[in-house]
C-alpha positions, 0 to 999 in steps of 0.5 A, spaced: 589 722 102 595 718 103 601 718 097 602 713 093 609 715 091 614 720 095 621 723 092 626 727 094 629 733 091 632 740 093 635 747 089 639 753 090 636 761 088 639 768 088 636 774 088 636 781 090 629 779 093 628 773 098 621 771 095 624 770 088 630 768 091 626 761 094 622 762 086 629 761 083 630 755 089 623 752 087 626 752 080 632 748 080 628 743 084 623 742 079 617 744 083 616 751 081 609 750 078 606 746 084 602 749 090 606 747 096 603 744 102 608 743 108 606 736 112 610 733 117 613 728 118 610 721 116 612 716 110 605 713 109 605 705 108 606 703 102 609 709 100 614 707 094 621 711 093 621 713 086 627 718 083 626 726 082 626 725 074 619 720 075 617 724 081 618 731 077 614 729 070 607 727 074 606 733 077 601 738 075 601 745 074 597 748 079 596 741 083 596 742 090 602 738 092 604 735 100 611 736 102 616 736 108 620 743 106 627 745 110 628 752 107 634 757 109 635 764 106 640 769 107 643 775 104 649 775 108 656 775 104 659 768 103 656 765 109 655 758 108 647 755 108 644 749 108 638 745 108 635 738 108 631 732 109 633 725 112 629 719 111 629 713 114 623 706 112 622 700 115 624 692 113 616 691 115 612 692 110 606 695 116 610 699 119 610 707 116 617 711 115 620 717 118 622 723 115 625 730 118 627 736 116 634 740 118 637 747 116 643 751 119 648 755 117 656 753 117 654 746 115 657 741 111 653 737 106 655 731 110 654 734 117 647 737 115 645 730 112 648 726 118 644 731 121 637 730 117 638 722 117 639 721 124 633 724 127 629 720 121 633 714 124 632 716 131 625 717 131 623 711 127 628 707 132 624 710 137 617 707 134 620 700 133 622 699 140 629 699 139 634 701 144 640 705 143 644 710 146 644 717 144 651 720 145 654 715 140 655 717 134 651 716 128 656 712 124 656 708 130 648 708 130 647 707 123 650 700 124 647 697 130 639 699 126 641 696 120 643 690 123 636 689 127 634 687 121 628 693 122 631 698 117 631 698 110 634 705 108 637 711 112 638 717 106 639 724 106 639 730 101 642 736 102 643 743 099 648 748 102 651 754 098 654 760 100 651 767 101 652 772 094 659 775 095 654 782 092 648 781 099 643 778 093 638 774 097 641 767 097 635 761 099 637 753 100 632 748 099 631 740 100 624 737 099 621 731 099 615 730 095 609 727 096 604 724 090 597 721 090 599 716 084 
């Protein structure tokens, strides 16, 4: 099997029991009725973008569904959360993307997602044969790739929420999806 179609999306849960927790984190996501498979971290050639809505209405109650998950619980009071999924594809149509997973605690969402798209980027810089220097920073890095011409898109989606000010279990996750058709 290699997916035709990826889409990315992400959702928030709370519960007094962790397990229904990530149930209600799958619901906002709108992947509740899928059996998910986690995968690692390859954007297949060819493998078309498409939005979370178009994403969502081909699933299949019950159909075996390949993801790249990030996933963080607590039941910890106000404590902030986060997970995320960072992607980066090539401008060459022969070359395969990449996506990474991050989840942390005391993260912004634009620090997380940084975070997330700068693995994506640096792990698909690293395939491309392109130089960079790690300790600059990704705002830095970021141009340099799109100006090599090699990238087409860096992205991220991030989900982050406080724990339940009461102890319920609170669970974050970001997901990008997999799809044959």
């Amino acid at each position: 099997m290699v997916p035709k179609k990826i889409f990315f999306t992400k959702g928030v849960g709370k519960h007094k029991h962790e397990l229904q927790a990530f149930e209600l984190a799958l619901r906002n996501a709108g992947i509740e009725k899928s059996n998910l498979v986690n995968v690692s971290s390859i954007i297949p050639i060819d493998c078309m973008i498409i939005s979370r809505e178009k994403g969502i209405g081909l699933l299949k109650p019950g159909q075996i569904t390949y993801c790249v998950l990030s996933r963080n619980s607590t039941n910890e009071p106000n404590r902030l959360l986060g997970a995320a999924i960072g992607a980066a594809t090539p401008r060459e149509k022969n070359s395969h993307g990449y996506i990474s997973e991050h989840h942390s605690f005391g993260e912004t969402n634009k620090k997380l997602g940084d975070y997330a798209e700068d693995l994506a980027a640096t792990m698909l810089a690293t395939t491309l044969g392109l130089e960079f220097d790690p300790d600059k920073a990704w705002d830095e890095r970021k141009q340099e790739y799109k100006m090599s011409g090699r990238f087409v898109r860096t992205q991220s989606i991030t989900q982050t929420a406080r724990g339940d000010k009461n102890g319920l279990w609170t669970t974050v996750i970001a997901v990008a999806v997999f799809l044959e058709e």
